[in-house]
C-alpha positions as CSV (number, residue, x, y, z in Angstrom):
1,X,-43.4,179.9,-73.0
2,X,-47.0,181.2,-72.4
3,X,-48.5,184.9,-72.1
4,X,-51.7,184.6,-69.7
5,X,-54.0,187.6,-69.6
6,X,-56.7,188.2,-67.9
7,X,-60.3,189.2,-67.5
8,X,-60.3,191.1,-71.0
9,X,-64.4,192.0,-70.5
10,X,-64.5,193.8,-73.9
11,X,-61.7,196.4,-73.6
12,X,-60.4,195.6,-77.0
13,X,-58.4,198.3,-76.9
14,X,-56.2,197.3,-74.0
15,X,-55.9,194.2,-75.4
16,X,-54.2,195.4,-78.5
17,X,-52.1,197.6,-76.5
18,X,-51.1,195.0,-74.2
19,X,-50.4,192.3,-76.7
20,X,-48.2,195.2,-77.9
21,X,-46.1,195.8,-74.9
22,X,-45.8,192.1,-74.8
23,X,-43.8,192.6,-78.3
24,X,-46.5,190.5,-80.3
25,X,-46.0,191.5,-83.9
26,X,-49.5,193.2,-86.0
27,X,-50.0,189.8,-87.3
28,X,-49.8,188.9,-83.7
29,X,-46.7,186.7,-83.8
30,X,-43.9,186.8,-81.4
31,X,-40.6,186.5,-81.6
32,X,-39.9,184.0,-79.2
33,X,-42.7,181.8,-80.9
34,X,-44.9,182.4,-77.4
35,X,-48.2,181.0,-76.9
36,X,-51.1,183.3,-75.5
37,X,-53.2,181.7,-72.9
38,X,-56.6,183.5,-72.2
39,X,-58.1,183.1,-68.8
40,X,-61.7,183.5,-69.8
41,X,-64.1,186.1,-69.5
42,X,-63.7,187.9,-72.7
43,X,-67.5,189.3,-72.6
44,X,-69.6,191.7,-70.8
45,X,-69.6,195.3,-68.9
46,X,-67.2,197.1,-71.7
47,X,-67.2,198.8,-75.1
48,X,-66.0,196.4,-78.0
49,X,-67.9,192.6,-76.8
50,X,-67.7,191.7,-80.9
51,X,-64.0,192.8,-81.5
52,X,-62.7,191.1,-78.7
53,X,-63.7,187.8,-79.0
54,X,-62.8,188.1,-83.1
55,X,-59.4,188.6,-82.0
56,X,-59.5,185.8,-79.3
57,X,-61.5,183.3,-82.0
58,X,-58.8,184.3,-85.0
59,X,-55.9,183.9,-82.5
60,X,-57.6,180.5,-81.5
61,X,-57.5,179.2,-84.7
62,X,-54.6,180.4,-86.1
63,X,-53.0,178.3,-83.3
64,X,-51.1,181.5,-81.6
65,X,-53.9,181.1,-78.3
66,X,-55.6,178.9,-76.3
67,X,-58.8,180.0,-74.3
68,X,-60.7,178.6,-71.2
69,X,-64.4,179.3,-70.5
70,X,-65.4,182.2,-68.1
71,X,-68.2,182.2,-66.4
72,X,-69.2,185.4,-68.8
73,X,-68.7,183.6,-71.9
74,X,-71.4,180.5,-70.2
75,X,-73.7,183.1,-70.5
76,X,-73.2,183.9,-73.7
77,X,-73.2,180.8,-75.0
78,X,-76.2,179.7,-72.4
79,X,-78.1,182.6,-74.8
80,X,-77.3,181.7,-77.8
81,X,-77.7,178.2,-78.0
82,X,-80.8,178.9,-75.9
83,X,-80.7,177.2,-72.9
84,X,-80.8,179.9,-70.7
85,X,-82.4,183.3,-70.6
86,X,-80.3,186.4,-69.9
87,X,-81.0,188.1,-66.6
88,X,-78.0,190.5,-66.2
89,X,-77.7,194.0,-67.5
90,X,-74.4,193.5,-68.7
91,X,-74.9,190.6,-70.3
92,X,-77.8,191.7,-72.6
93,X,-75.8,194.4,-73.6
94,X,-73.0,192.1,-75.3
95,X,-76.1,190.3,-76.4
96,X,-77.2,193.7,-78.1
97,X,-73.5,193.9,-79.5
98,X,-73.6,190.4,-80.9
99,X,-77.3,190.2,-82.3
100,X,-76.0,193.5,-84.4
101,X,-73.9,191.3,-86.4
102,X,-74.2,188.5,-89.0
103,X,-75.6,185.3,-88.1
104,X,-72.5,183.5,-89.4
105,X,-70.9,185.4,-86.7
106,X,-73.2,184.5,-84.8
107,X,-73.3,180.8,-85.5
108,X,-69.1,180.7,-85.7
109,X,-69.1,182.5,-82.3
110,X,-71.6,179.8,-80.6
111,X,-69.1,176.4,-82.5
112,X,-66.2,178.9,-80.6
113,X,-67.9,178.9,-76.9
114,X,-69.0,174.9,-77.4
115,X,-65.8,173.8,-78.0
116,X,-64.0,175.7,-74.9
117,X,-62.1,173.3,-72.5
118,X,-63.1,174.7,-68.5
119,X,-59.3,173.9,-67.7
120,X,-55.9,173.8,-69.2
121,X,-52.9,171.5,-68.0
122,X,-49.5,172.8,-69.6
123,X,-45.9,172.5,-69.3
124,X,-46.2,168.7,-68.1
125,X,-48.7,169.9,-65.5
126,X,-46.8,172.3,-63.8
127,X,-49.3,174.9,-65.1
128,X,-52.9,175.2,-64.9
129,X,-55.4,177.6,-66.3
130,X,-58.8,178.2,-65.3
131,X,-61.1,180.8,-64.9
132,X,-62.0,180.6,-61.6
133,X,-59.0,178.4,-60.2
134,X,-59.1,175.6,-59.0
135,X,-58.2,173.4,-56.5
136,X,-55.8,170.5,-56.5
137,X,-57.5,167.6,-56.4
138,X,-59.3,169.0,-59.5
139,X,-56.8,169.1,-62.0
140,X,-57.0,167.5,-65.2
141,X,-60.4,166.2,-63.7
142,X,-63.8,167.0,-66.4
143,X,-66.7,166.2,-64.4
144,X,-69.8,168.3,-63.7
145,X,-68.0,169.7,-60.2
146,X,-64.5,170.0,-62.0
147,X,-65.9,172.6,-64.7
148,X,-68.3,173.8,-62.3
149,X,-65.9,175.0,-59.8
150,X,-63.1,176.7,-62.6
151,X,-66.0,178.2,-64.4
152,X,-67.4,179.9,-61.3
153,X,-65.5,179.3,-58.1
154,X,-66.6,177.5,-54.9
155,X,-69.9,179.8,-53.4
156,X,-70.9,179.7,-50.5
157,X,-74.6,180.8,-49.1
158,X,-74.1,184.1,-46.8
159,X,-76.9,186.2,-45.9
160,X,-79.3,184.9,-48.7
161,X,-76.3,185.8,-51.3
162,X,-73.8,183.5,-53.4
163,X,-70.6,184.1,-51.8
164,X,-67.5,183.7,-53.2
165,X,-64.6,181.3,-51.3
166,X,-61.1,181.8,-51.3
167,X,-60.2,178.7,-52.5
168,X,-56.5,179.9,-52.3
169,X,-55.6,179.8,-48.7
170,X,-56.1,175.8,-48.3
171,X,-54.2,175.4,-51.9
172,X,-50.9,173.4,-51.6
173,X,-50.3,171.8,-54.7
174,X,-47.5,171.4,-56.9
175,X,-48.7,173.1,-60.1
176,X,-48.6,176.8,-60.2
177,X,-52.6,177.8,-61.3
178,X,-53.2,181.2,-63.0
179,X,-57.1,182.3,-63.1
180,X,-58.9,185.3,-62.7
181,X,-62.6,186.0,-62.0
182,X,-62.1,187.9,-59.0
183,X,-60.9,191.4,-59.7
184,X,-58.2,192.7,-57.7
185,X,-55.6,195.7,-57.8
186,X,-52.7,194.1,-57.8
187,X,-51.5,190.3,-58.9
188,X,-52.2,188.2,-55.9
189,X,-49.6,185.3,-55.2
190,X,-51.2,183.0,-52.5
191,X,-49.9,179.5,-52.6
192,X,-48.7,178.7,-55.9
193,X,-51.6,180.3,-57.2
194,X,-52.1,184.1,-59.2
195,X,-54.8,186.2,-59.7
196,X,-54.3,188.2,-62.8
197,X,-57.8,189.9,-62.9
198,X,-56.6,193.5,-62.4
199,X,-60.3,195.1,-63.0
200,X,-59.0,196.6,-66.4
201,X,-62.9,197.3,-67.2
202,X,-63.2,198.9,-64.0
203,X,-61.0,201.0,-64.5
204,X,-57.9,199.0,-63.1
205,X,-55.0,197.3,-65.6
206,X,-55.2,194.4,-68.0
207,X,-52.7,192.2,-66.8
208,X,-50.6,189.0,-68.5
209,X,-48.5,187.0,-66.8
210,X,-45.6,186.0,-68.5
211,X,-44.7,181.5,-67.8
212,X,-41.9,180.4,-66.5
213,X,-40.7,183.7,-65.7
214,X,-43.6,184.5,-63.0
215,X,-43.2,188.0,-64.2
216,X,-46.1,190.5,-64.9
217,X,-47.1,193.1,-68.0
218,X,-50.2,195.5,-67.5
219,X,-51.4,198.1,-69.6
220,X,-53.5,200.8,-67.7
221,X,-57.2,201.4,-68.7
222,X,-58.3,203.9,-70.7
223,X,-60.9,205.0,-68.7
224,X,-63.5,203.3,-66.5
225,X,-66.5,201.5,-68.2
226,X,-68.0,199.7,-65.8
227,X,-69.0,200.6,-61.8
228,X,-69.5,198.0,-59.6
229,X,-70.2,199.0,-55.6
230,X,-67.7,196.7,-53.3
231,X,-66.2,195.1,-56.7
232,X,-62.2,195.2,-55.2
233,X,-64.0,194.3,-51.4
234,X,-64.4,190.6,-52.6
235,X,-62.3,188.1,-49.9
236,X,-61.2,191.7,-48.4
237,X,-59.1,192.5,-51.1
């Protein structure tokens, strides 16, 4: 029995609150003995970067959570491990977050982000978890495409921009894929698929779906932290 949440983005605060309503305990065991699955995406645009992915790396370990790599957390780990140079707002200010703590932080947060898988296959394969989604004929596949395309999606070119495609309308498989990435009000259901982004650091919910039940849990946000022109217009959602 899994708990999937989505797009945390820093709202620590949420989190805690929703992993409350989900009945987790304050050492963050439940009950039932269920398993948290995070969808990625645990950096960038709100308040508490650090504390966030504390919780997700302690809950990791502990062996209470499994994670999958957003395209957020790439950047991250692009930065520190210095591969890439940051050239988003957002993401220098989680930078700014993490360079304020200790290097062995640092360091243990960097062996964290290397070792994240892009995809997760559970319950037999009936399940998959990826960031972005991910198509059928991708599953349980780890080449360069494969992680590619659940880190970030399929993009298109349009009008000189990146555009995301909804990857959802041809989907037809058999396994029931939860993934986030896209923000949207609700909990989309196209397919067999679900979108359990719900823009909680825009101002929206922090959302966990609850496997096999197909049932949601959201927790409102507390306030807005991030504005982002046309973010809920994205495959005219």
């Amino acid at each position: 029995m899994y708990d999937i949440i989505g797009d945390i983005h820093g709202c620590y605060a949420e989190l805690q609150r929703l992993l409350k309503q989900l009945g987790y305990s304050a050492r963050f065991r439940h009950p039932d003995d269920r398993q948290i699955i995070f969808v990625g995406d645990i950096a960038d645009r709100g308040p508490q970067v650090v504390e966030s992915y504390q919780l997700v790396m302690r809950l990791v370990r502990e062996g209470v959570a499994q994670c999958v790599m957003g395209n957020h957390d790439l950047r991250i780990l692009n930065h520190l491990s210095g591969q890439k140079k940051v050239d988003s707002p957002n993401t220098r200010q989680s930078i700014q977050q993490i360079e304020a703590t200790s290097k062995a932080f640092q360091a243990d947060l960097l062996s964290f982000l290397n070792g994240l898988p892009s995809q997760l296959m559970l319950d037999h394969g009936r399940l998959v978890v990826a960031h972005a989604g991910l198509p059928a004929e991708f599953h349980g596949v780890n080449t360069p495409i494969a992680r590619d395309l659940a880190i970030h999606g399929e993009r298109v070119m349009h009008n000189g921009k990146l555009t995301r495609v909804d990857w959802t309308k041809d989907y037809h498989g058999l396994s029931l894929v939860v993934y986030g990435h896209t923000p949207v009000r609700k909990v989309r259901w196209v397919n067999n698929t679900a979108n359990i982004d719900t823009g909680c650091v825009f101002g929206g919910k922090l959302t966990a779906l609850l496997y096999p039940e197909r049932t949601t849990v959201s927790v409102p946000a507390s306030r807005i932290y991030n504005i982002k022109s046309g973010v809920w217009d994205q495959f005219g959602i």
